[in-house]
C-alpha positions as CSV (number, residue, x, y, z in Angstrom):
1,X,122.7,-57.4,-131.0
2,X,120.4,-58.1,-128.4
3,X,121.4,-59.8,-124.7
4,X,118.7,-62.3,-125.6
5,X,120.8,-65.9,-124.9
6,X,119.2,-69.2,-127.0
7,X,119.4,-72.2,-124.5
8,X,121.8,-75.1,-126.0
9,X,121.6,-78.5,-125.0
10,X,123.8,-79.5,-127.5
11,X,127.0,-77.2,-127.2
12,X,129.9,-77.6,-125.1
13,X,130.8,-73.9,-124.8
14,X,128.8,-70.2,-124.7
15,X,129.2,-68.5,-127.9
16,X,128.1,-65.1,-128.8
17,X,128.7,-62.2,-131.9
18,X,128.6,-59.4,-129.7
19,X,132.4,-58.5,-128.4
20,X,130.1,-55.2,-126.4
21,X,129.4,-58.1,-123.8
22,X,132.6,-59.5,-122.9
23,X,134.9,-58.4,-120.5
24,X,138.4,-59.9,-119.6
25,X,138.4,-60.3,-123.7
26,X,141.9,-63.0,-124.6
27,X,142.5,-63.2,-128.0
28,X,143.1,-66.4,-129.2
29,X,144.9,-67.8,-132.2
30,X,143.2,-69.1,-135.5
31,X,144.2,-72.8,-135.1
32,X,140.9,-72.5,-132.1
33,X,137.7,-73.3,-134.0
34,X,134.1,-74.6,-133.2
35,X,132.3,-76.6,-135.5
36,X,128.7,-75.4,-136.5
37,X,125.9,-77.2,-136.8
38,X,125.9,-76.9,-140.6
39,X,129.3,-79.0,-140.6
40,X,131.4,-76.1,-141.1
41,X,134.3,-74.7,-138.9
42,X,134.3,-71.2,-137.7
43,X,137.8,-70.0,-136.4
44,X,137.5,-68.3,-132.3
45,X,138.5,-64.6,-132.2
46,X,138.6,-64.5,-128.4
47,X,137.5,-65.8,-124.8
48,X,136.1,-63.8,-122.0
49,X,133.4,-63.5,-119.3
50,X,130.0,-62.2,-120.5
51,X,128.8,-59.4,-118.5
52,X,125.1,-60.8,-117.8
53,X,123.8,-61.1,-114.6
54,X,125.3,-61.5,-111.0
55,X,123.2,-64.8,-110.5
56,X,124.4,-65.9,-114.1
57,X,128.1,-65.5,-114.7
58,X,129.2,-67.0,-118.0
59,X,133.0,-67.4,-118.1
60,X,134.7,-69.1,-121.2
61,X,132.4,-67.3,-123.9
62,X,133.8,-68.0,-127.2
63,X,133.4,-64.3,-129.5
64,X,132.6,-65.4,-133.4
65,X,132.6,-62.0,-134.8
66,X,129.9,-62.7,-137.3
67,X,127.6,-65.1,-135.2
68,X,124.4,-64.1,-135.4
69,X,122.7,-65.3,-131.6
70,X,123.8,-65.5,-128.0
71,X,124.2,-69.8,-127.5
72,X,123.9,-70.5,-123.8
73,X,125.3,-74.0,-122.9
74,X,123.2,-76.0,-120.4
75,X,126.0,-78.3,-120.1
76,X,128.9,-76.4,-119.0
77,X,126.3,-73.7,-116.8
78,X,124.6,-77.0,-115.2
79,X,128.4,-78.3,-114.1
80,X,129.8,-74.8,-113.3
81,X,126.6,-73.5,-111.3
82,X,125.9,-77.1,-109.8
83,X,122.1,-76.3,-110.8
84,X,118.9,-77.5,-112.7
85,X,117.2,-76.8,-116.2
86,X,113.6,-77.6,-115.6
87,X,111.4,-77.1,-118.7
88,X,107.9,-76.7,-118.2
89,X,105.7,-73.3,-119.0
90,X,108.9,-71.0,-117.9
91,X,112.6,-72.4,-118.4
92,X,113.9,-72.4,-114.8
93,X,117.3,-72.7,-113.5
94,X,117.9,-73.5,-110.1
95,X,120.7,-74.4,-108.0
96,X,120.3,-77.7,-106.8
97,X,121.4,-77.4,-103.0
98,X,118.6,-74.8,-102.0
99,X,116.5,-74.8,-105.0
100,X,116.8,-70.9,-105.2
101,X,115.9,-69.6,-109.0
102,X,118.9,-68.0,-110.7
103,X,117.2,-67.1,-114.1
104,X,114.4,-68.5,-116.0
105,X,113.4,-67.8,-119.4
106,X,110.6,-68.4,-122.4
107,X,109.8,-70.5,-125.8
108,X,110.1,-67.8,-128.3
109,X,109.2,-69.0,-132.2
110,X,110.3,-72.9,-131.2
111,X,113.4,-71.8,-129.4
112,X,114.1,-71.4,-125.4
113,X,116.0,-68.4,-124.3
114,X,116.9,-66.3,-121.8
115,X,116.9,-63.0,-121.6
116,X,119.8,-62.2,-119.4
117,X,120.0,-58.3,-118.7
118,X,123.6,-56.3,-118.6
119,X,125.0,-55.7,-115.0
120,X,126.8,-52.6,-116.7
């Protein structure tokens, strides 16, 4: 699986298939469960940190062992990071005090993503 991150406007939480990319892994039990966007409920396996970049930290990643993409949620980065998602012919974040880029990324096939390289 690839470190390639799809940016979601629409979910709460980071989600990713890829158990390789989280460190500080908790199990969790089955009762925790994200809905999908088909309607149907997936249970949580675990939460950790995804080990991305040092600008980017992504704490409280769900791992859904057989989810197929990275989801990379504006709202919970935007609050955590106090920064900006500008849209225009690069996605830029941006911290919002200094303006300083922490991480930009592309439209790839209809969807924006990030390509957010290891740190290990």
């Amino acid at each position: 699986m690839s470190n390639i991150w799809v940016i979601d406007l629409g979910d709460t939480d980071h989600i990713t298939g890829n158990r390789c990319i989280i460190s500080s892994f908790t199990p969790t039990s089955y009762s925790n469960s994200v809905k999908l966007a088909d309607g149907s409920r997936t249970p949580v396996h675990g939460i950790g940190i995804a080990t991305t970049t040092h600008t980017l930290p992504l704490s409280y990643v769900f791992y859904l062992p057989h989810f197929s993409y990275n989801l990379f949620s504006v709202s919970k980065i935007t609050k955590v990071l106090n920064c900006t998602l500008t849209f225009f012919l690069t996605r830029v974040f941006q911290e919002l005090e200094t303006g300083k880029t922490i991480s930009t990324g592309h439209e790839w096939n209809g969807l924006h993503e990030l390509e957010l390289t290891s740190v290990w």
